[in-house]
Legacy VTK file of the C-alpha trace (Angstrom):
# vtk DataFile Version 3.0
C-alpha trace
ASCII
DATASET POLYDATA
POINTS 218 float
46.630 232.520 117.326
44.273 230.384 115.210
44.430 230.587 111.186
40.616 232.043 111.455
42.239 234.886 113.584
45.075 235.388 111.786
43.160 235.743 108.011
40.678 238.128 109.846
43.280 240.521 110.667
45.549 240.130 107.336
41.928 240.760 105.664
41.565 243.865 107.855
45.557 244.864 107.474
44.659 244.729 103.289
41.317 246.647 103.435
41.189 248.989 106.406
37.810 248.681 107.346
34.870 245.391 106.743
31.712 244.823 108.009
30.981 240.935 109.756
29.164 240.084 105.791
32.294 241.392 103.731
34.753 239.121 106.307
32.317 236.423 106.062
32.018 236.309 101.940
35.898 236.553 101.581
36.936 233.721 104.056
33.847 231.411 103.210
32.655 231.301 106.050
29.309 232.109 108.157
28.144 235.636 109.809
28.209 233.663 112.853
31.666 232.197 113.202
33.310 235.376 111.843
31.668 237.501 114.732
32.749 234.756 117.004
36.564 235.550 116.541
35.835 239.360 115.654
34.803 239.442 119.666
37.948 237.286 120.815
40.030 239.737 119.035
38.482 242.687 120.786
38.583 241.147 123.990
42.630 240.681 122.841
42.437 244.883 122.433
43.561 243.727 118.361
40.135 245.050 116.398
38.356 247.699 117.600
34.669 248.062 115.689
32.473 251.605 114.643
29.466 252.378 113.672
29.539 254.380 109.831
26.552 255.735 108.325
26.678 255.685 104.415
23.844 257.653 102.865
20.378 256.661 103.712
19.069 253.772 105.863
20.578 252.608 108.837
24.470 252.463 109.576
26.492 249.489 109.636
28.985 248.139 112.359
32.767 247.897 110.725
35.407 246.346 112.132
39.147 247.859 111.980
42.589 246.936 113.148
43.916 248.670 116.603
47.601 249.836 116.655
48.469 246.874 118.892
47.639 244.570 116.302
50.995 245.892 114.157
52.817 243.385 116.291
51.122 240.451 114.754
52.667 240.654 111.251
56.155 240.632 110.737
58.371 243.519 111.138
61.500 244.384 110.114
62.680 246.950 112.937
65.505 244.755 113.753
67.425 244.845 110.602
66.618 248.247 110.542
68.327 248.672 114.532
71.102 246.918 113.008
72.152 248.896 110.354
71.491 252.438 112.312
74.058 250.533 114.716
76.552 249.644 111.615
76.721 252.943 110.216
76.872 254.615 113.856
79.868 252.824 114.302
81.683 254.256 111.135
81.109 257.506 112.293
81.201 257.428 116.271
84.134 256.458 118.777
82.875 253.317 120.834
82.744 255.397 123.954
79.888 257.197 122.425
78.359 254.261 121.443
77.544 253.296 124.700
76.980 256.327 126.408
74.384 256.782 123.827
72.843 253.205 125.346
73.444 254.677 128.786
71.012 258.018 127.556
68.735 255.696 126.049
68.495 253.606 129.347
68.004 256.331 131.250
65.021 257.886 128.964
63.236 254.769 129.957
63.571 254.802 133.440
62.463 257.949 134.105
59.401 257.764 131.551
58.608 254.559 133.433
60.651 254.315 136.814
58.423 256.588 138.645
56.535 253.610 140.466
59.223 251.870 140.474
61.411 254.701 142.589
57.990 254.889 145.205
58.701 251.601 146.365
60.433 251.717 149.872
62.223 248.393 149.772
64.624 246.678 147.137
62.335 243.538 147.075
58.812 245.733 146.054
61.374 247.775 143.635
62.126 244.899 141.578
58.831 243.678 141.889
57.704 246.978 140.066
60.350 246.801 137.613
59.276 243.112 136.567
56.167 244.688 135.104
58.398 247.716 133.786
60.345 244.899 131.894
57.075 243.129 130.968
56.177 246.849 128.923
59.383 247.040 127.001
59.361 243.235 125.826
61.520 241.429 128.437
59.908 238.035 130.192
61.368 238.669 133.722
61.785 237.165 136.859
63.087 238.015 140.097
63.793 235.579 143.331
65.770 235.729 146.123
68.612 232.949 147.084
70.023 233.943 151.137
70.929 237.506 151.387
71.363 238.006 147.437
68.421 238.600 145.106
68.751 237.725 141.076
66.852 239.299 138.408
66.060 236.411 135.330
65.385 237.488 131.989
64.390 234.940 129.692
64.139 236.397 126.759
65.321 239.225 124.926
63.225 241.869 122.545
66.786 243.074 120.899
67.784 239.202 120.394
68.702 240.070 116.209
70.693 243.343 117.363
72.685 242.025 119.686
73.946 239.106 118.177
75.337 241.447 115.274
76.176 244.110 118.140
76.783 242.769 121.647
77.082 246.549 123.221
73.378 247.000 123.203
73.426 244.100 126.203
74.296 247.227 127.892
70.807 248.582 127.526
68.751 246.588 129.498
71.581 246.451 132.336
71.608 250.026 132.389
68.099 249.970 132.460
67.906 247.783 135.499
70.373 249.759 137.211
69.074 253.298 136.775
65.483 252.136 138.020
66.580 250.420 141.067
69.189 252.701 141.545
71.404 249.786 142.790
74.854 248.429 141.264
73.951 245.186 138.959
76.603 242.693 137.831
75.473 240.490 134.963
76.055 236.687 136.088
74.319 234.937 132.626
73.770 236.158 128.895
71.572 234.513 126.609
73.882 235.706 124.231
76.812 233.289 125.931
74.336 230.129 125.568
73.147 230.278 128.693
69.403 229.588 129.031
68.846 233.081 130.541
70.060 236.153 131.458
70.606 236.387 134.860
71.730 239.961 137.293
72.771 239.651 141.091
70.933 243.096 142.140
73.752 245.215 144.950
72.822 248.365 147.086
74.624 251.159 145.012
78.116 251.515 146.574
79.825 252.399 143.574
80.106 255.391 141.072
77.057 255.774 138.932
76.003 253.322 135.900
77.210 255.915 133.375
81.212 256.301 134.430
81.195 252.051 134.073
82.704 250.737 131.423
80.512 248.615 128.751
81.021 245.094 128.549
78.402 241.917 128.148
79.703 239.881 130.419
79.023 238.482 133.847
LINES 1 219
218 0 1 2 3 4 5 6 7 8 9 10 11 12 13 14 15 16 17 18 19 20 21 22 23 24 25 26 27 28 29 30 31 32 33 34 35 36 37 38 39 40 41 42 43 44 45 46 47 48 49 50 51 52 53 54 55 56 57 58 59 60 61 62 63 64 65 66 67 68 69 70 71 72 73 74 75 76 77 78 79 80 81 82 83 84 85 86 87 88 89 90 91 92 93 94 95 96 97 98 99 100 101 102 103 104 105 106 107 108 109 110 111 112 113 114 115 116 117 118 119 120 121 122 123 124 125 126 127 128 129 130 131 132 133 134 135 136 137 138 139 140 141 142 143 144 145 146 147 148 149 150 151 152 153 154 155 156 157 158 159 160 161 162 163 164 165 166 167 168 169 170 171 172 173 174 175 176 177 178 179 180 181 182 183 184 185 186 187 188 189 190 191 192 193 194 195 196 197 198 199 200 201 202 203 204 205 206 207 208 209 210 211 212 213 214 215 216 217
C-alpha cells in the first residue's frame, strides 16, 4: 500500500471521521489527490464515506474507516493466542488441549463447510475448500500428481503461535479433514523448514479426525 494510503487511514484510525478538505490540510496535499486514493480505498472495501448534515446549509461527504481496514495496522492477537495457550497448559491435561483444537476445527467447518460438503467429487471439494482456506487466512493450493492429490499451504495465519506451540498445527489439519471428510496425512510443515505445508488428501477409511492422536508431523 502506498505511504499516501497508508497516512489516510492512520489519519482516519486517529479521528474517526474527515471530510476530503480536513485530509487534504493535514497531509499537505490537494483536494484532488486526496479524493484520488479516498476512491482506491473504497474500491479496496477499507473507507466507506456518508453524508452528515451539521446545522444549516448543505451537508458534507465524510469519509470513515470500514472494519476490514483493522487489518492494516498492527495487531497484537498473536501474543495474545500465545499466552491464552501458556496458561491453558498449566491448567489443562494435553489431551484436552487438542481436543479443544479438534472443537475449534470443527466450528469452522460447519460454519463454512456447507459448500464445501455439496460438492459431489473429492477434486470440486477441495476446490471449494481452497477458497474456505482463502477466508480464514491460509494461501492454498491444491494439484493432483497420478492417483494422489496434495493440498499446499504456503503460508500460515497462526505462524507466531505455533512456533511457541506446535499443537495448534493440528488446527488447520483438522480443519481440512472435517470439511472434506477424508483422512489427511501431513507430508511438509513450514514449521520443519520446509517451504510449505503440504497434505496428501485419502478417502476416509479410518476412525474419525477426533480419536487421532495430535502430532505436527508428516
Amino acid at each position: 500500500m502506498s505511504q499516501t494510503r497508508q497516512q489516510i487511514l492512520q489519519r482516519l484510525k486517529e479521528r474517526g471521521r474527515m471530510t476530503v478538505a480536513q485530509l487534504a490540510e493535514e497531509l499537505g496535499l490537494t483536494p484532488v489527490t486526496v479524493h484520488y486514493h479516498l476512491n482506491v480505498l473504497q474500491r479496496q472495501g477499507l473507507v466507506d464515506a456518508q453524508l452528515e448534515r451539521r446545522g444549516v446549509g448543505r451537508p458534507r461527504l465524510v469519509f470513515f474507516l470500514r472494519e476490514e481496514a483493522l487489518s492494516q495496522f498492527p495487531q497484537g492477537y498473536h501474543r495474545l493466542a500465545a499466552r491464552l495457550l501458556n496458561e491453558l497448559k498449566t491448567r489443562m491435561p494435553e489431551e484436552e488441549i487438542h481436543r479443544l483444537f479438534i472443537a475449534i476445527a470443527r466450528e469452522i467447518a460447519v460454519e463454512h463447510g456447507e459448500r464445501v460438503r455439496a460438492c459431489r467429487t473429492l477434486e470440486e471439494k477441495l476446490e471449494a475448500l481452497v477458497t474456505l482456506l482463502g477466508e480464514e487466512g491460509f494461501l492454498a493450493r491444491w494439484e493432483q500428481l497420478g492417483n494422489e492429490l496434495r493440498l499446499h499451504q504456503y503460508n500460515c495465519p497462526y505462524n507466531y503461535v505455533v512456533h511457541h506451540h506446535p499443537e495448534v498445527c493440528d488446527l488447520d489439519r483438522a480443519l481440512i479433514s472435517l470439511t472434506l471428510e477424508a483422512d489427511v496425512e501431513r507430508a511438509r510443515c513450514i514449521l520443519s523448514g520446509d517451504i510449505h505445508c503440504t497434505f496428501i488428501i485419502k478417502p476416509q477409511t479410518a476412525q474419525p479426525f477426533l480419536e487421532l492422536s495430535s502430532g505436527t508431523g508428516g
